[in-house]
Each structure stands twice: as structure tokens, then as C-alpha cells.
C-alpha positions in Angstrom: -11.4 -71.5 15.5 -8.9 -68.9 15.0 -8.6 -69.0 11.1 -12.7 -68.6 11.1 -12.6 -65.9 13.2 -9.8 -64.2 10.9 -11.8 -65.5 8.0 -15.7 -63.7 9.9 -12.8 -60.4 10.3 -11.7 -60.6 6.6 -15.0 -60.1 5.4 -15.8 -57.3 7.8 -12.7 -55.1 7.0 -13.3 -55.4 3.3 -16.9 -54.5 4.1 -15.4 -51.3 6.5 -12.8 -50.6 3.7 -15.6 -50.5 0.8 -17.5 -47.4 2.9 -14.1 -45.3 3.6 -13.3 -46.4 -0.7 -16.9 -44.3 -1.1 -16.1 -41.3 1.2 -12.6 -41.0 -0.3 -13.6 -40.6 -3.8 -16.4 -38.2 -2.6 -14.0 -36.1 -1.7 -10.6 -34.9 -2.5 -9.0 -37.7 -4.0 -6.8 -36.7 -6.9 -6.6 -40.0 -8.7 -9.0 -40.6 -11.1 -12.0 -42.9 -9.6 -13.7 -45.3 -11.4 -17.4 -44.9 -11.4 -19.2 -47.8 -12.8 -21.2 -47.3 -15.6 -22.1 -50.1 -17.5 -18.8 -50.5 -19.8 -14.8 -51.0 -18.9 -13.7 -48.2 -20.3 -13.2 -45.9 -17.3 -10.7 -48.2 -15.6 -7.4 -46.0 -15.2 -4.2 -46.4 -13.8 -4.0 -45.1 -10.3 -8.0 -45.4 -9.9 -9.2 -46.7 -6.6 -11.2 -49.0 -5.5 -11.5 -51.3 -2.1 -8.7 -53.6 -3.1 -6.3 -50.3 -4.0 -5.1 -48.2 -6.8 -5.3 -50.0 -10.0 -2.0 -50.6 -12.0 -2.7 -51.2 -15.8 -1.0 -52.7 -18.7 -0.4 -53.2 -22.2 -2.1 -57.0 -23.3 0.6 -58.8 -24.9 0.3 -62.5 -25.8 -2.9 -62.2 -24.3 -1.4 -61.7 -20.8 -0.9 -58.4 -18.7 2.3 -57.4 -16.7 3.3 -55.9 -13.7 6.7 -54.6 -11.9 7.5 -53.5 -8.4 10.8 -52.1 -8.2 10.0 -51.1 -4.3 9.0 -54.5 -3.7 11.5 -56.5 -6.0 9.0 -58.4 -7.8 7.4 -59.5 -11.6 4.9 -61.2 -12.7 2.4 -61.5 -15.3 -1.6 -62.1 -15.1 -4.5 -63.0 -17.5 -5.6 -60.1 -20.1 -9.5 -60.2 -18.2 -7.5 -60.1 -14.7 -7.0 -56.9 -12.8 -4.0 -56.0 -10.8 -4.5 -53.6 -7.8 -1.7 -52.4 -5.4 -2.5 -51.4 -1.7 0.6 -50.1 0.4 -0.4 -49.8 4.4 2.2 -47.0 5.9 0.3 -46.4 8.6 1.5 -48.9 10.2 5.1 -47.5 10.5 7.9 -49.9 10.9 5.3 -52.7 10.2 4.9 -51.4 6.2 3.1 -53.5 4.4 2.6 -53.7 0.5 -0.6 -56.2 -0.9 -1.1 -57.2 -4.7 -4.5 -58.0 -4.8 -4.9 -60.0 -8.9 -8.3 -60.7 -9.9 -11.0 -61.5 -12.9 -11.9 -58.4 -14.2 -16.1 -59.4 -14.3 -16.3 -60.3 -10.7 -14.4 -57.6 -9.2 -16.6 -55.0 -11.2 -19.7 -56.8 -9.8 -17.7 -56.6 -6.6 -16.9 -52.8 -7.2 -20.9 -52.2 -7.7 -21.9 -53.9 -5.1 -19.6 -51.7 -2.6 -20.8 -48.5 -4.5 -24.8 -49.4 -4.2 -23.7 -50.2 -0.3 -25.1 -53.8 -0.7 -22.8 -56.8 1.6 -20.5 -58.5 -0.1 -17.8 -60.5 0.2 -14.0 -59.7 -1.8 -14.1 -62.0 -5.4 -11.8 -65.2 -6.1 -8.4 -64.2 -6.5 -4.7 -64.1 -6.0 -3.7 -62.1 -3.1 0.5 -61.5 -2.6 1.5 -59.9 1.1 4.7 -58.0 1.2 5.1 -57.5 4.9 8.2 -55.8 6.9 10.0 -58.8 8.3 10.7 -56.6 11.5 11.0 -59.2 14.4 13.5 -61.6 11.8 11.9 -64.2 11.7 12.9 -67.4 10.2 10.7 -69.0 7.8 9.9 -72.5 10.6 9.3 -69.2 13.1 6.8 -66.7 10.7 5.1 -69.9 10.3 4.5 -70.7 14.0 2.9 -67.3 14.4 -0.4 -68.3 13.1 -1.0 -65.1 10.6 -0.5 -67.4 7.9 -3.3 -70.0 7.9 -0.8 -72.8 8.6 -1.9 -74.9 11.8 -1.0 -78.6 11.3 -2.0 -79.3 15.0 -5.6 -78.3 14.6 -6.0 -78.2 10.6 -6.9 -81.9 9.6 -7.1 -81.1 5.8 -4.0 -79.2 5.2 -1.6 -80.9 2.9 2.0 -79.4 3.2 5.4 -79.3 1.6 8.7 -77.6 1.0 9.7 -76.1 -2.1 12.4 -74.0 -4.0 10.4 -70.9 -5.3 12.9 -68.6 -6.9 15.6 -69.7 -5.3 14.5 -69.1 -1.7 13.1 -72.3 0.5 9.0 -71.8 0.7 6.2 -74.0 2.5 3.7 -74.6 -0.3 0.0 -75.9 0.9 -3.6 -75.9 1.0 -6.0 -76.1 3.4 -9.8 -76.3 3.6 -10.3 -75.2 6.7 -12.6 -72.3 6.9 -15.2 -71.0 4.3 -12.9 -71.9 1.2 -10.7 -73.9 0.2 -7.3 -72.1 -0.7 -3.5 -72.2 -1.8 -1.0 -70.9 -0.2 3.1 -69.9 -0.6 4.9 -68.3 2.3 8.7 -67.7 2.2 10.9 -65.0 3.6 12.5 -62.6 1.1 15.2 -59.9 1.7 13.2 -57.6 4.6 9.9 -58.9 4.0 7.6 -62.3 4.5 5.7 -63.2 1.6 3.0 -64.5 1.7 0.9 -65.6 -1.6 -2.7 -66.9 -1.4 -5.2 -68.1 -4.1 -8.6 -69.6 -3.8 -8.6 -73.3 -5.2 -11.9 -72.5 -6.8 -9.8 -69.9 -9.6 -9.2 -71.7 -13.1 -5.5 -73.5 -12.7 -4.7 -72.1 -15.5 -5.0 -68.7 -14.7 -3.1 -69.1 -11.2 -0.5 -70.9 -12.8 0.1 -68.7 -15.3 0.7 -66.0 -11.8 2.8 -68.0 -9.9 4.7 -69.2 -12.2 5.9 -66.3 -13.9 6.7 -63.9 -10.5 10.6 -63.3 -10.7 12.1 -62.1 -8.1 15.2 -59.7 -7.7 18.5 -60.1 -6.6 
């Protein structure tokens, strides 16, 4: 019941954060916006949309690239992927950093739909959480929370293991329970929780080719 009702909240707050995206760029946003218009070429760095400020890249190998040196992390995504960065400081000690990764053709579809004020839920895609480890939590102890969708007393379908991901101990699995089935990665890193989530419906392929190229820093 709980991860439903987070799930019925997610798709509220992206429907709240879509109006305040429209009455920002209305006003006195500095960043360039991107105002939809029938082609891609008005996608700029910096440009915002629900998901954040979009952070662009040369296509090389037919793959795009992104680095954090705030957050201590690299990866690499599909050329028709888009990589937008959301930092929440409001929220004081409790900073928290989101790289939301996503096909390009949905999330413009996604991006219309928000500017036309028609519901609509956030595309498939590859969310990454950076989020201020302030209480110190262990990984066994983050996970007992229940802010990361793993609930092995009440979630029959979820299918769970340990793993090495960059050299730090993670819990990989996936569970079905909700509206979609979805992968996750959680694992503790310097100062932060991470916490990685993809929907099982994405191409393998293009996931993969996210996870496994993220490096993180010493």
C-alpha cells in the first residue's frame, strides 16, 4: 500500500512540477527554455524542463556523456537519450541532486503534453538519486526505511541480491509491485545514498549501456 501511494504521489508532483516548469519560463528565467516547436533543434544546454536543466553532449560512438564533479560521478547514455539534472537545495542539510536519463521522442511528447496542460505521467527512464546521507545510515539501515521501494515482508514479487557496483557493496533488484515493473540499485557512496531506478519496460540495451558505464570517483 505504501509504495502505491508513493507511486499515486509521484505522478502528482510531476503533474504540480510541470505547472511551476510553465510559470517559471513565463517569467524571469535566464536560461534558455525550450519551446516546442515541431523539430529538436532548440534543445540547449541549461534549458528547463519538468525533469530539470538539460545537460548536452557531443555524440561520439553513437553514445552521449555526462560528468558530475559535485556528485563524483560518469556515465554515458544513448545518442536519442536526454540527460537532465535537478539539484533540490531547498531542502538544506537534506540536498539532494537527481539525474533524470531518458529517450529523447517520449520526453518531448512528455514536454508537450505539460506545455498544452494536458495529464500526463513522467516517460520510461533511468532516474539516479544523489541524496545527503545525513542520519549515516548503513546500507541494511537506508534500506529499512522504506524510501527505496524495497519491502521483502509485503512485496511478493521482488527478487533481490547483493552485488559489488564500483567497488562499493549494493542491493540490486526488481519488483513489480505497483503500476510498473522496475529495476533498482541502492548503495551508500561517500556522503550520499544512491539510489538508481529504471523501468523494466526500457530496451536492455540501452540501460545497460547506463549502468554499466557510471564510474565513480575516489
Amino acid at each position: 500500500m505504501k509504495k502505491i501511494l508513493v507511486t499515486i504521489l509521484g505522478i502528482a508532483l510531476v503533474l504540480g512540477i510541470s505547472a511551476f516548469y510553465w510559470k517559471h519560463t513565463e517569467t524571469s528565467s535566464p536560461q534558455p527554455i525550450y519551446e516546442l516547436d515541431g523539430t529538436t533543434d532548440t534543445l540547449a544546454d541549461g534549458a528547463w524542463s519538468y525533469a530539470g536543466q538539460l545537460r548536452t553532449s557531443p555524440i561520439q560512438n553513437d553514445t552521449k556523456s555526462f560528468t558530475s564533479s559535485s556528485l563524483g560521478i560518469s556515465l554515458q547514455y544513448p545518442a536519442d537519450w536526454l540527460l537532465f539534472e535537478n539539484e533540490h537545495t531547498e531542502s538544506g542539510q537534506y540536498h539532494q541532486s537527481t539525474l533524470f536519463i531518458v529517450p529523447q521522442k517520449s520526453m518531448l511528447e512528455s514536454i508537450k503534453a505539460a506545455r498544452s496542460n494536458f495529464p500526463h505521467e513522467s516517460p520510461l527512464s533511468v532516474v539516479i538519486t544523489f541524496s545527503k546521507n545525513v542520519d549515516s545510515y548503513t546500507l541494511e539501515e537506508w534500506l529499512a526505511t522504506g524510501y527505496t521501494n524495497y519491502e521483502p515482508e509485503y512485496d511478493e514479487t521482488l527478487v533481490a541480491k547483493e552485488i559489488d557496483f564500483n567497488g562499493l557493496k549494493a542491493m540490486q533488484y526488481n519488483s513489480n509491485f505497483g503500476l510498473r515493473e522496475t529495476d533498482y540499485i541502492a548503495f551508500i557512496y561517500k556522503d550520499w545514498t544512491v539510489f538508481i531506478s529504471s523501468a523494466s519496460e526500457l530496451e536492455d540495451s540501452d540501460v545497460n549501456l547506463i549502468i554499466n558505464s557510471i564510474k565513480l570517483a575516489d
